[in-house]
C-alpha positions as CSV (number, residue, x, y, z in Angstrom):
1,X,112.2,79.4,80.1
2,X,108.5,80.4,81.3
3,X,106.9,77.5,82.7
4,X,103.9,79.5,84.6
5,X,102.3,82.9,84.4
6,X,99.5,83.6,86.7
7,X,98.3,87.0,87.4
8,X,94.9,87.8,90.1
9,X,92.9,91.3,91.1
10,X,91.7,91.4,94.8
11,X,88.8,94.1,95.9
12,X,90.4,95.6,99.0
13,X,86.8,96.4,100.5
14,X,86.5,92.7,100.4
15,X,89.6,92.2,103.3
16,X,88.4,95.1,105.7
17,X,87.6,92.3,108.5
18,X,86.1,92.8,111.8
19,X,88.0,90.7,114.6
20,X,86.4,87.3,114.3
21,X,86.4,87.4,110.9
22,X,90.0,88.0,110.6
23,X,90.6,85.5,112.5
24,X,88.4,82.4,111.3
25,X,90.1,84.3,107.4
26,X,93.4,84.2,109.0
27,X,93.2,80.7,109.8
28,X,92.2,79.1,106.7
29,X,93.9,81.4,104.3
30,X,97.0,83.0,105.9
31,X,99.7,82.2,107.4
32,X,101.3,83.7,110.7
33,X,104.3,85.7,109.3
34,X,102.2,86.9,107.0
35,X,99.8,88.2,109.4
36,X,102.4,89.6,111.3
37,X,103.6,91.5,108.2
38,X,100.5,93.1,107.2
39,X,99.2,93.5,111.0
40,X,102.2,95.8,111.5
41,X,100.9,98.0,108.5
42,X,98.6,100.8,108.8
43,X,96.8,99.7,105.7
44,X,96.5,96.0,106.5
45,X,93.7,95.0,104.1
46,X,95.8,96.2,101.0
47,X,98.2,93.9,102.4
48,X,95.6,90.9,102.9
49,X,94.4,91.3,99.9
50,X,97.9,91.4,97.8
51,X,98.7,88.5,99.6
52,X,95.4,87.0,98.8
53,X,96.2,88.1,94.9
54,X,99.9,86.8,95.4
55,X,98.4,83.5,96.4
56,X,96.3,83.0,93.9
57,X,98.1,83.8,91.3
58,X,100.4,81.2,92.2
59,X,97.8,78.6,92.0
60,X,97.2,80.0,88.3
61,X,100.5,79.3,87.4
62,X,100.9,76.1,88.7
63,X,98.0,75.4,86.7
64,X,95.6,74.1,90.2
65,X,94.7,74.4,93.4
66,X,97.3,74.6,96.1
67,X,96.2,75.0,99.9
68,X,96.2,78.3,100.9
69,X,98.3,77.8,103.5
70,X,100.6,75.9,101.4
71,X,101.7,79.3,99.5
72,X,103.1,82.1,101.5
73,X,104.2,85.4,100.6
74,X,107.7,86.3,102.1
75,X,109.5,89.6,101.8
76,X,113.5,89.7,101.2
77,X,115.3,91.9,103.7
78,X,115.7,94.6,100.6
79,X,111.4,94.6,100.9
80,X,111.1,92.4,97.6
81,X,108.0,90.2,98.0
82,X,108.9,86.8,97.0
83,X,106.4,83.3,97.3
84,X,107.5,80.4,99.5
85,X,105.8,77.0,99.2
86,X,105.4,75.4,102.4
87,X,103.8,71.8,104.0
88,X,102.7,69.6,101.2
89,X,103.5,72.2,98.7
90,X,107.6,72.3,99.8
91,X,108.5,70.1,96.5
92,X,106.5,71.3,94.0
93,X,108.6,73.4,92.4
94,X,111.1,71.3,91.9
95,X,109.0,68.2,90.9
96,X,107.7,70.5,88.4
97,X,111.4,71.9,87.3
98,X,110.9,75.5,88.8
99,X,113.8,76.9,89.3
100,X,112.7,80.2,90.0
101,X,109.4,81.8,90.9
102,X,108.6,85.3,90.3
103,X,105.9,87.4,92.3
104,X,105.1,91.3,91.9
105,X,102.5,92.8,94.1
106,X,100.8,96.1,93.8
107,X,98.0,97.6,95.9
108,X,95.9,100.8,96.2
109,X,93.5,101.7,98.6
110,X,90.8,99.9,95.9
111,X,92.4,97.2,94.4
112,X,95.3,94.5,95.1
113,X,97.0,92.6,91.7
114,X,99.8,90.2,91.9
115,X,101.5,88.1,89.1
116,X,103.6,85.6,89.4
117,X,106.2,84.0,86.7
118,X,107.6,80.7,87.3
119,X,111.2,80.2,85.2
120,X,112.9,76.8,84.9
């Protein structure tokens, strides 16, 4: 059953960072593996900003605000992007009777989306 649906739009343009700006962004918004990940792309920013969308959209479909931080954006060995709630946010999911949560991410040069599903 479909407990959560969340979906978000990110403006690439917006994650085109200069140094310090990625990293005071970085910081408060990422979190180091997925840094790492997108940092290792030529077209970071699409990256940034999917995970940015990814994020968000998980926030949606919990229904409020989780720390950025708190939500990370993990890729299974086959590529498949999956979310990962970390810190304060580990049990959510299972207080909330998640069993599974769904991401899909999709970028172009332009624009980043993400939606998210979360099944008990």
């Amino acid at each position: 059953m479909i407990v959560g649906v969340g979906i978000d739009v990110a403006d690439v343009t917006r994650y085109r960072f200069d140094a310090a700006k990625l990293a005071w962004f970085a910081r408060k918004v990422y979190t180091e593996s997925e840094m790492r990940y997108a940092m290792r792309k030529r077209n970071w920013a699409e990256r940034l900003a999917g995970f940015f969308a990814a994020k968000e959209a998980t926030r949606k479909a919990f229904g409020h605000a989780i720390p950025w931080r708190c939500v990370g954006v993990v890729h299974e060995r086959s590529g498949k992007p999956t979310i990962e709630l970390l810190d304060r946010a580990a049990h959510l999911g299972r207080r909330r009777g998640v069993r599974a949560i769904h991401l899909s991410i999709t970028h172009t040069p332009a624009v980043a989306a993400a939606l998210v599903i979360l099944e008990s």
